[in-house]
SERO-99025 format. One record per residue: residue in one letter; x, y, z of N, C-alpha, C in turn. Coordinates in nm, 4 decimals. Layout:
# residues N
+------+----------+----------+----------+----------+----------+----------+----------+----------+----------+
| resn |      nc1 |      nc2 |      nc3 |     cac1 |     cac2 |     cac3 |      cc1 |      cc2 |      cc3 |
+------+----------+----------+----------+----------+----------+----------+----------+----------+----------+
|    a |        X |        Y |        Z |        X |        Y |        Z |        X |        Y |        Z |
...
+------+----------+----------+----------+----------+----------+----------+----------+----------+----------+
END
This chain:
# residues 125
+------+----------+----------+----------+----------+----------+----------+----------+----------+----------+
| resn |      nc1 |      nc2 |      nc3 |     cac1 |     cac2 |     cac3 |      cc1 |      cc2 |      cc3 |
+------+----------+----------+----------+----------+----------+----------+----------+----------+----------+
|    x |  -1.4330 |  -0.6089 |   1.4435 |  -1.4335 |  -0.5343 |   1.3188 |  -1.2922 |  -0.4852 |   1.2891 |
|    x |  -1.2002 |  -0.5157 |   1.1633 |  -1.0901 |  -0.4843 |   1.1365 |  -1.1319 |  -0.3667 |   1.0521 |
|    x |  -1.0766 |  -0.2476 |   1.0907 |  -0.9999 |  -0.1444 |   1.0336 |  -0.8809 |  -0.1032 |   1.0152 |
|    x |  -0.8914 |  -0.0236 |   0.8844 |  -0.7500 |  -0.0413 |   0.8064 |  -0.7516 |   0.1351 |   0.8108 |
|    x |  -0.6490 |   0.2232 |   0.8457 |  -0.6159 |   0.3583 |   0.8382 |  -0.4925 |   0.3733 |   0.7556 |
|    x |  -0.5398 |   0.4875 |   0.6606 |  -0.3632 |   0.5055 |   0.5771 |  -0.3259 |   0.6350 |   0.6614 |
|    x |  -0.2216 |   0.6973 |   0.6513 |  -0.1546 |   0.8137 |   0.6815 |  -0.0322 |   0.8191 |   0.5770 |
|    x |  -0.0007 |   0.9924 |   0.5616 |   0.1113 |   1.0213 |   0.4764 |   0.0943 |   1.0605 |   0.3801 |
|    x |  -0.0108 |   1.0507 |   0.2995 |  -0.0165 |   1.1174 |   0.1550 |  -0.0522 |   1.2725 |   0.1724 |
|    x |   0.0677 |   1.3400 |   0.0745 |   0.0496 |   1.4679 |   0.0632 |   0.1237 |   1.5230 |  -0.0921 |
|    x |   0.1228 |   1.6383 |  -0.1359 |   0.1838 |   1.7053 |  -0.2228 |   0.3598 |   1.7137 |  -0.1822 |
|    x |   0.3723 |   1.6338 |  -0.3572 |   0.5214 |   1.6454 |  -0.3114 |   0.6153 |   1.6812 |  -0.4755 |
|    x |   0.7221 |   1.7103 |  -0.4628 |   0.7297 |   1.7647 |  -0.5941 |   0.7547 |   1.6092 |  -0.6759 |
|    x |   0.8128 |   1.6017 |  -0.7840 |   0.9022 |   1.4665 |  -0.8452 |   1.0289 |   1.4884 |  -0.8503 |
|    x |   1.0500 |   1.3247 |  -0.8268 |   1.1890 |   1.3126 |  -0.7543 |   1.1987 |   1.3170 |  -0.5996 |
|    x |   1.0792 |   1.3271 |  -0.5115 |   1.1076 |   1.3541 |  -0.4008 |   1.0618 |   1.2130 |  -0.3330 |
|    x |   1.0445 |   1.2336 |  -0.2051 |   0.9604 |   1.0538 |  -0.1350 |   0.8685 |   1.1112 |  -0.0685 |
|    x |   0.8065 |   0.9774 |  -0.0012 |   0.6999 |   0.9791 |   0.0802 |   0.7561 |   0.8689 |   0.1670 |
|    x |   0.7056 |   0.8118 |   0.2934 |   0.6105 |   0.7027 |   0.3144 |   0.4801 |   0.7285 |   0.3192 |
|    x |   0.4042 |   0.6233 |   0.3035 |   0.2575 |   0.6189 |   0.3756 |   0.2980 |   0.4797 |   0.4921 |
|    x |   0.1803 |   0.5024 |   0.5563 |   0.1321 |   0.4183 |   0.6444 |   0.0348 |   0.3903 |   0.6700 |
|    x |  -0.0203 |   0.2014 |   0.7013 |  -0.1545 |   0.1661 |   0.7565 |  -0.1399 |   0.1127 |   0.8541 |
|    x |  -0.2452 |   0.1666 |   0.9164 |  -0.2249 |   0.0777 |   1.0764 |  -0.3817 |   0.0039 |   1.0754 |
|    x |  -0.3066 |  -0.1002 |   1.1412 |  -0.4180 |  -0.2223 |   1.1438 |  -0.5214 |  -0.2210 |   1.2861 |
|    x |  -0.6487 |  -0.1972 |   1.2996 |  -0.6912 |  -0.2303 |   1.4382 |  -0.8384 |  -0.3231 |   1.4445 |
|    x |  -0.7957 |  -0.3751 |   1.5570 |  -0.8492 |  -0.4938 |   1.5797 |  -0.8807 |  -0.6172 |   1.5360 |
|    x |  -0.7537 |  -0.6220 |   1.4824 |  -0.7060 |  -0.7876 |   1.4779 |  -0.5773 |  -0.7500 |   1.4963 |
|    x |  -0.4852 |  -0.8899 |   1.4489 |  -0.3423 |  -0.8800 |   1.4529 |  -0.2779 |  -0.9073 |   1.3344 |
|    x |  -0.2061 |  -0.7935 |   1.3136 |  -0.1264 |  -0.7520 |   1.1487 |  -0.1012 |  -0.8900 |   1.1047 |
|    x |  -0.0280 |  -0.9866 |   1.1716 |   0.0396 |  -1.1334 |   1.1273 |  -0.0325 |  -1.2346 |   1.0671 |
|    x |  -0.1884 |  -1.2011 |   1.1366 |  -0.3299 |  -1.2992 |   1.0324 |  -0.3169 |  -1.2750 |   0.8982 |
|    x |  -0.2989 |  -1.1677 |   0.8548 |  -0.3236 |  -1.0967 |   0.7053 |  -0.1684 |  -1.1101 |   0.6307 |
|    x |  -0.1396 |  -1.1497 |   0.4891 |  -0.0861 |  -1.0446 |   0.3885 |  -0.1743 |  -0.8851 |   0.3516 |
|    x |  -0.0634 |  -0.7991 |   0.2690 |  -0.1221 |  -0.6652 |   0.2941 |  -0.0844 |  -0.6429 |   0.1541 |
|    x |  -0.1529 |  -0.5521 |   0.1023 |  -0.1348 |  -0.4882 |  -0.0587 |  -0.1631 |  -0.3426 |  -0.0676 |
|    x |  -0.0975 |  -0.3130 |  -0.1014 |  -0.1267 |  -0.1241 |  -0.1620 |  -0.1908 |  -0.1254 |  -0.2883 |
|    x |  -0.2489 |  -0.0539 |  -0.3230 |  -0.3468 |  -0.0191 |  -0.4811 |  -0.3305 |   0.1101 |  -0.4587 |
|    x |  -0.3755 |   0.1752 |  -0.5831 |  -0.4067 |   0.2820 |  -0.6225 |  -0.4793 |   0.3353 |  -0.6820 |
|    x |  -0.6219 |   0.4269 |  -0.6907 |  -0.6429 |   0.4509 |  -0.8176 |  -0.6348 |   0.6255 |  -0.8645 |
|    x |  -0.6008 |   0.6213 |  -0.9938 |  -0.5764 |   0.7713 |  -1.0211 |  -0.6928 |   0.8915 |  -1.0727 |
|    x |  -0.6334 |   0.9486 |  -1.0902 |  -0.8097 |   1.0116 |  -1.1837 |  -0.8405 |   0.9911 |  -1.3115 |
|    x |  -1.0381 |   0.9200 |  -1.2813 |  -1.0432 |   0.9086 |  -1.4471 |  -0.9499 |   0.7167 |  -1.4500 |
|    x |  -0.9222 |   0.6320 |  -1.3380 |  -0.8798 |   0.5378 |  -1.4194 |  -0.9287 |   0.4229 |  -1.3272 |
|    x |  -0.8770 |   0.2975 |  -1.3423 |  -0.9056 |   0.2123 |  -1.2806 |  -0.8044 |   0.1449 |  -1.1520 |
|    x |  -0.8812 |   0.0809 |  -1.0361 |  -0.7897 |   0.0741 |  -0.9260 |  -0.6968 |  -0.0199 |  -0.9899 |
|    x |  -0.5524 |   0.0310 |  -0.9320 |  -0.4623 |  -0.0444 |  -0.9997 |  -0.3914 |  -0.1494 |  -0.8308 |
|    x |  -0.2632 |  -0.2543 |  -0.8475 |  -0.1923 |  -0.2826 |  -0.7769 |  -0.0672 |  -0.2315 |  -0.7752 |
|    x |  -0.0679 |  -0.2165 |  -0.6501 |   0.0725 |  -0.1301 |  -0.6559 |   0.2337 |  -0.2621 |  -0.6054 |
|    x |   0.1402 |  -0.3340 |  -0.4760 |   0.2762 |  -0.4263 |  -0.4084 |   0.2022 |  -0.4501 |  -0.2910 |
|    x |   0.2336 |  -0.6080 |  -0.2878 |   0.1701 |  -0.6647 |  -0.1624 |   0.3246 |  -0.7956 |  -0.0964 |
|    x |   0.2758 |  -0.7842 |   0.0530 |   0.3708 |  -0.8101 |   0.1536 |   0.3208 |  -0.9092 |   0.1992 |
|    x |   0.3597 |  -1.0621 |   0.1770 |   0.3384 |  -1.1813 |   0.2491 |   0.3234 |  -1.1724 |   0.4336 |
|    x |   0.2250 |  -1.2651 |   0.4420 |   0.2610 |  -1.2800 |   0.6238 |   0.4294 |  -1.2693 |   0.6911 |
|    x |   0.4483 |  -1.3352 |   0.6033 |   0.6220 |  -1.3639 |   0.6322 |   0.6407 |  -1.2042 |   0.5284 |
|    x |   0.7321 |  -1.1091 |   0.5726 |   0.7764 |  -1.0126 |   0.5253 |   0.8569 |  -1.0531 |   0.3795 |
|    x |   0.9070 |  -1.1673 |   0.4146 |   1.0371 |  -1.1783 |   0.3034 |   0.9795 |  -1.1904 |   0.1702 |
|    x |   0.8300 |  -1.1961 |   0.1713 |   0.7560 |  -1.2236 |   0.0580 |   0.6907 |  -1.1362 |   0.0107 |
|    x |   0.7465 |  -1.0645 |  -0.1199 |   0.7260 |  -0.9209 |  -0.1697 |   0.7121 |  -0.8840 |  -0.3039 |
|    x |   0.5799 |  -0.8773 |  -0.3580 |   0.5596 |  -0.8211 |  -0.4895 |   0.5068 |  -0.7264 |  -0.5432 |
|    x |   0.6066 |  -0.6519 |  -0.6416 |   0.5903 |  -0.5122 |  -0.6814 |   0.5043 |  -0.4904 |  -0.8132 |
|    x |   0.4398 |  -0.3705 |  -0.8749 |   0.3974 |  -0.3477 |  -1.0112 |   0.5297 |  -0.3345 |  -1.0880 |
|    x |   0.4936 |  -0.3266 |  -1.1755 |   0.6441 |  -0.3211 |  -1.2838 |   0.6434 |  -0.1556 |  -1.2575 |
|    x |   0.5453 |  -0.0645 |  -1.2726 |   0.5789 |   0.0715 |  -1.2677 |   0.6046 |   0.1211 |  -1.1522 |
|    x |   0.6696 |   0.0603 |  -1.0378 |   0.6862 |   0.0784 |  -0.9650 |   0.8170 |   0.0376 |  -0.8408 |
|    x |   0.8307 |  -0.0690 |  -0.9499 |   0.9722 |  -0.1419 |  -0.9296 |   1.1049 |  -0.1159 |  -0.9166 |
|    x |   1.2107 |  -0.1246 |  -0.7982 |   1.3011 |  -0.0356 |  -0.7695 |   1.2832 |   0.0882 |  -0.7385 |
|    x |   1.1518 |   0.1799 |  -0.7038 |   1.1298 |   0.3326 |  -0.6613 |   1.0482 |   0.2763 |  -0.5565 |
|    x |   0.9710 |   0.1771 |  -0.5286 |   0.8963 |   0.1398 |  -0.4301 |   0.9213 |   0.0162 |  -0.3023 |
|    x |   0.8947 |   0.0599 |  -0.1954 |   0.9592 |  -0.0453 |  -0.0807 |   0.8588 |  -0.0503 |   0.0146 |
|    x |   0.7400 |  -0.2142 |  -0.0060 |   0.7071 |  -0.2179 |   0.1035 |   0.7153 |  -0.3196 |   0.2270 |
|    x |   0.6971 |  -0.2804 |   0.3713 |   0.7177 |  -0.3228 |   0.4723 |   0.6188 |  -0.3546 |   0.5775 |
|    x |   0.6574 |  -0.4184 |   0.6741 |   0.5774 |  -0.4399 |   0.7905 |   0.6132 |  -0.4870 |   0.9271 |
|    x |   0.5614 |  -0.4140 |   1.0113 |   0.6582 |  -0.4362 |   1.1751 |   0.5156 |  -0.4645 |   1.2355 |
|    x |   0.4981 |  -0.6300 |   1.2283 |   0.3696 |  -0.6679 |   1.3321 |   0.3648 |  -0.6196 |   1.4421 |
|    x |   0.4414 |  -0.5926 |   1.5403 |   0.4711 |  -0.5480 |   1.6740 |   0.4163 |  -0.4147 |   1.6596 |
|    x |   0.3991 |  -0.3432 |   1.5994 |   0.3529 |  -0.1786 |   1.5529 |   0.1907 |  -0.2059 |   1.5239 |
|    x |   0.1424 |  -0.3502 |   1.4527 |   0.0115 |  -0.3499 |   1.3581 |   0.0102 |  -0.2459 |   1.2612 |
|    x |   0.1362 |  -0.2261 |   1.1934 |   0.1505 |  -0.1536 |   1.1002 |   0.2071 |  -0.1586 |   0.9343 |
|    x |   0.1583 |  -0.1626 |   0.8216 |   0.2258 |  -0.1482 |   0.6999 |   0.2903 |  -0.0407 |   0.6718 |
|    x |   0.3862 |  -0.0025 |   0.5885 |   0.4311 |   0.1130 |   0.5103 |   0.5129 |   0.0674 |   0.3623 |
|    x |   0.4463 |   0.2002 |   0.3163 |   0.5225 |   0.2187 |   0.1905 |   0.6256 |   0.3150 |   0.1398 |
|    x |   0.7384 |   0.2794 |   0.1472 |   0.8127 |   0.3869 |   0.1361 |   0.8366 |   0.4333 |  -0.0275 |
|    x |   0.8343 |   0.5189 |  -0.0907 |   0.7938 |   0.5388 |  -0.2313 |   0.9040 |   0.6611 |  -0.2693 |
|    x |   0.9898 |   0.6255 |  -0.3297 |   1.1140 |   0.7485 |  -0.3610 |   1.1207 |   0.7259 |  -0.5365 |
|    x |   1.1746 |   0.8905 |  -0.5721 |   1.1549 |   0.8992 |  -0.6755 |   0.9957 |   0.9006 |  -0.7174 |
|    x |   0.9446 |   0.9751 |  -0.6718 |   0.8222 |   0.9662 |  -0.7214 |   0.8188 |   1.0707 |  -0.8601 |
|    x |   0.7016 |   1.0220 |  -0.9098 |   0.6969 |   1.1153 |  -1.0720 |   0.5287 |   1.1489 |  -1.0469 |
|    x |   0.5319 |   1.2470 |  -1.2015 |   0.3688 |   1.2718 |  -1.1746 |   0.2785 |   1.1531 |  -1.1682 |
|    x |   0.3239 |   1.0938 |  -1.2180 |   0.2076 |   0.9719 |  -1.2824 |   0.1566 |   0.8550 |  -1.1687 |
|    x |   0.2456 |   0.8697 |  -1.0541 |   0.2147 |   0.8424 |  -0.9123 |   0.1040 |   0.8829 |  -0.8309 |
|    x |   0.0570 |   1.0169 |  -0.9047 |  -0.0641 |   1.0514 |  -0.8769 |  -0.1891 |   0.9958 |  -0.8711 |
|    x |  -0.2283 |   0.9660 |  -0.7458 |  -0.3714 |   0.9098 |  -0.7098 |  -0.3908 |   0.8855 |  -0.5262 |
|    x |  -0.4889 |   0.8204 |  -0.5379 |  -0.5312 |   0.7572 |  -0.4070 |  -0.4873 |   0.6143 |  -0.3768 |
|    x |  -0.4085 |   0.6160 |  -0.2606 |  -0.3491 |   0.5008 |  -0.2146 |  -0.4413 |   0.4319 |  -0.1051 |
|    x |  -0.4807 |   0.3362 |  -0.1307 |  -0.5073 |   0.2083 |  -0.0377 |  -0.4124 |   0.1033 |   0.0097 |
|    x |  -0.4810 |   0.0771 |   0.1753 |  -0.4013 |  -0.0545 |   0.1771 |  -0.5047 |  -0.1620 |   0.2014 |
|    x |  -0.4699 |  -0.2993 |   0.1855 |  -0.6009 |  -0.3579 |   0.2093 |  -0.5526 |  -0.5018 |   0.2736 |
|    x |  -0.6065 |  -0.5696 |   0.3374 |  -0.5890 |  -0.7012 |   0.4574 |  -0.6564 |  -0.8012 |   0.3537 |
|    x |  -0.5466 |  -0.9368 |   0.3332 |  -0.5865 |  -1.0676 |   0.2971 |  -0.5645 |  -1.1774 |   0.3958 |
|    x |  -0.6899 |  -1.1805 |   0.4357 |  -0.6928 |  -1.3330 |   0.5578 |  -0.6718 |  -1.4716 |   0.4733 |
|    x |  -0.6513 |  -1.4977 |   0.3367 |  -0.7071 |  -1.6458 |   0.3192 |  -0.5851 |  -1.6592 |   0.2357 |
|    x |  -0.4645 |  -1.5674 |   0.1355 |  -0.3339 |  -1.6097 |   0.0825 |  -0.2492 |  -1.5721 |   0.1633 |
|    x |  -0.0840 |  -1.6568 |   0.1814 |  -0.0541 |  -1.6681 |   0.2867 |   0.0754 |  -1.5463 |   0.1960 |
|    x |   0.0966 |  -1.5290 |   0.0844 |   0.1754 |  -1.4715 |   0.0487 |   0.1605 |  -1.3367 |  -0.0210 |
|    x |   0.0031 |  -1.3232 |  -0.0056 |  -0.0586 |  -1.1893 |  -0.0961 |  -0.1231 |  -1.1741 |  -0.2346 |
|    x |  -0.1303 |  -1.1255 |  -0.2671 |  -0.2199 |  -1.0994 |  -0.4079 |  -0.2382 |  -0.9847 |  -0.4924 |
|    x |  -0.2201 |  -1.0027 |  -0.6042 |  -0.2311 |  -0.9037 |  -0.6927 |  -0.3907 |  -0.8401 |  -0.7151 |
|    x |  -0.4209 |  -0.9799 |  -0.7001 |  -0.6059 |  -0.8792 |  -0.7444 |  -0.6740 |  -0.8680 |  -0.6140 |
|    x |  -0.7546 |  -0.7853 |  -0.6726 |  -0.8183 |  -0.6695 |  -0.5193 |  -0.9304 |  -0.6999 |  -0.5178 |
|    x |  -0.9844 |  -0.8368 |  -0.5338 |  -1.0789 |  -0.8914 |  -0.5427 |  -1.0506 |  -1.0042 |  -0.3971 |
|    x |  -0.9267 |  -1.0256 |  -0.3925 |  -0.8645 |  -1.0778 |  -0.3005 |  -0.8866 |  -1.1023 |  -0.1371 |
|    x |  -0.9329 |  -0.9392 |  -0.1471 |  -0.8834 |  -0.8740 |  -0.0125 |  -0.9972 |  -0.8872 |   0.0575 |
|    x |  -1.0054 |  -0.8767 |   0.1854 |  -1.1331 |  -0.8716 |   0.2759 |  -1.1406 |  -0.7622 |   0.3426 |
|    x |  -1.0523 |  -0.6533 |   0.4045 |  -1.0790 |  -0.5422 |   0.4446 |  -0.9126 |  -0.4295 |   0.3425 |
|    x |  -1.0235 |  -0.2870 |   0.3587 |  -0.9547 |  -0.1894 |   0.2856 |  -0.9971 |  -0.0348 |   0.3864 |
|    x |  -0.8524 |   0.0205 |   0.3367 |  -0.8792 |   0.1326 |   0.4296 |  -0.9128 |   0.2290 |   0.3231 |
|    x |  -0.9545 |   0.3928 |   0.3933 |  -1.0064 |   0.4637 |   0.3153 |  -0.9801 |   0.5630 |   0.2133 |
|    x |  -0.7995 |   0.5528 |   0.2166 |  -0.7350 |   0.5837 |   0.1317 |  -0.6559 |   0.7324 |   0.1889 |
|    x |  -0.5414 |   0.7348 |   0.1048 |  -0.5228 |   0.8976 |   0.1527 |  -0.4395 |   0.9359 |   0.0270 |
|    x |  -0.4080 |   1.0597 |  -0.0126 |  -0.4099 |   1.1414 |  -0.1354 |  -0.2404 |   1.1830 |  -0.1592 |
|    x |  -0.2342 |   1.1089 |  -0.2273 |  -0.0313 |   1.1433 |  -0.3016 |  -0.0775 |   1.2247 |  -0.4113 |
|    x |   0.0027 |   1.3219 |  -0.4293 |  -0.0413 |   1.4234 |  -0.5357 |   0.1260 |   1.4716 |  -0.5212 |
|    x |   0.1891 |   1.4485 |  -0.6747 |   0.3190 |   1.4313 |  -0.7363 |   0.3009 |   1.5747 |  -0.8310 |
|    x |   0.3910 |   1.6809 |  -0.8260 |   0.3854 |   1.7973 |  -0.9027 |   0.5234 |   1.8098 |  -0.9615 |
|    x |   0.4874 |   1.8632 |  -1.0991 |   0.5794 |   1.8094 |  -1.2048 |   0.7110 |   1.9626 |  -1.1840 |
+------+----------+----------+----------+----------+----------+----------+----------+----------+----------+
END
């Protein structure tokens, strides 16, 4: 059974950073590409940026582009998102979620085969 854990989301002002982090257990991070989503309040889950098996393969949302950096150190079984410059509108619940079957990731979250349970970025203006 693969589980997916986030860590890191908390209250932060704008303009400031975060990372989050998911850690992967029981399988091995390198089977999967990985994707972050979000959804906010009141809206629909959005994509935020997903990370090919191979790291070098990396795609961002447009609203998120150049303030957002994500990564992965298989040796850890771990993702992160490092997220600077954050604004209010960053506000929501972050997921990360495991794709066994594209080798480079995916935008839709229809995609994915396992998702973790989210944890709470809350951006104050």
């Amino acid at each position: 059974q693969v589980q997916l854990v986030e860590s890191g989301g908390r209250l932060v002002q704008a303009g400031g950073s975060l990372r989050l982090s998911c850690a992967v257990f029981g399988d091995t991070l390198s089977s999967y590409a990985m994707g972050w989503f979000r959804r906010a309040p009141g809206k629909e889950r959005e994509f935020v940026a997903t990370i090919g098996r191979s790291a070098a393969f990396k795609t961002y949302a447009d609203s998120v582009k150049g303030r957002f950096t994500v990564s992965r150190v298989n040796a850890e079984n771990t993702v992160y998102l490092q997220m600077n410059s954050l604004k209010p509108e960053d506000t929501a619940v972050y997921y990360c979620a495991a794709d066994s079957t594209f080798v480079y990731g995916s935008r839709l979250s229809t995609d994915y085969d396992y998702w973790g349970q989210g944890t709470q970025v809350t951006v104050s203006s």
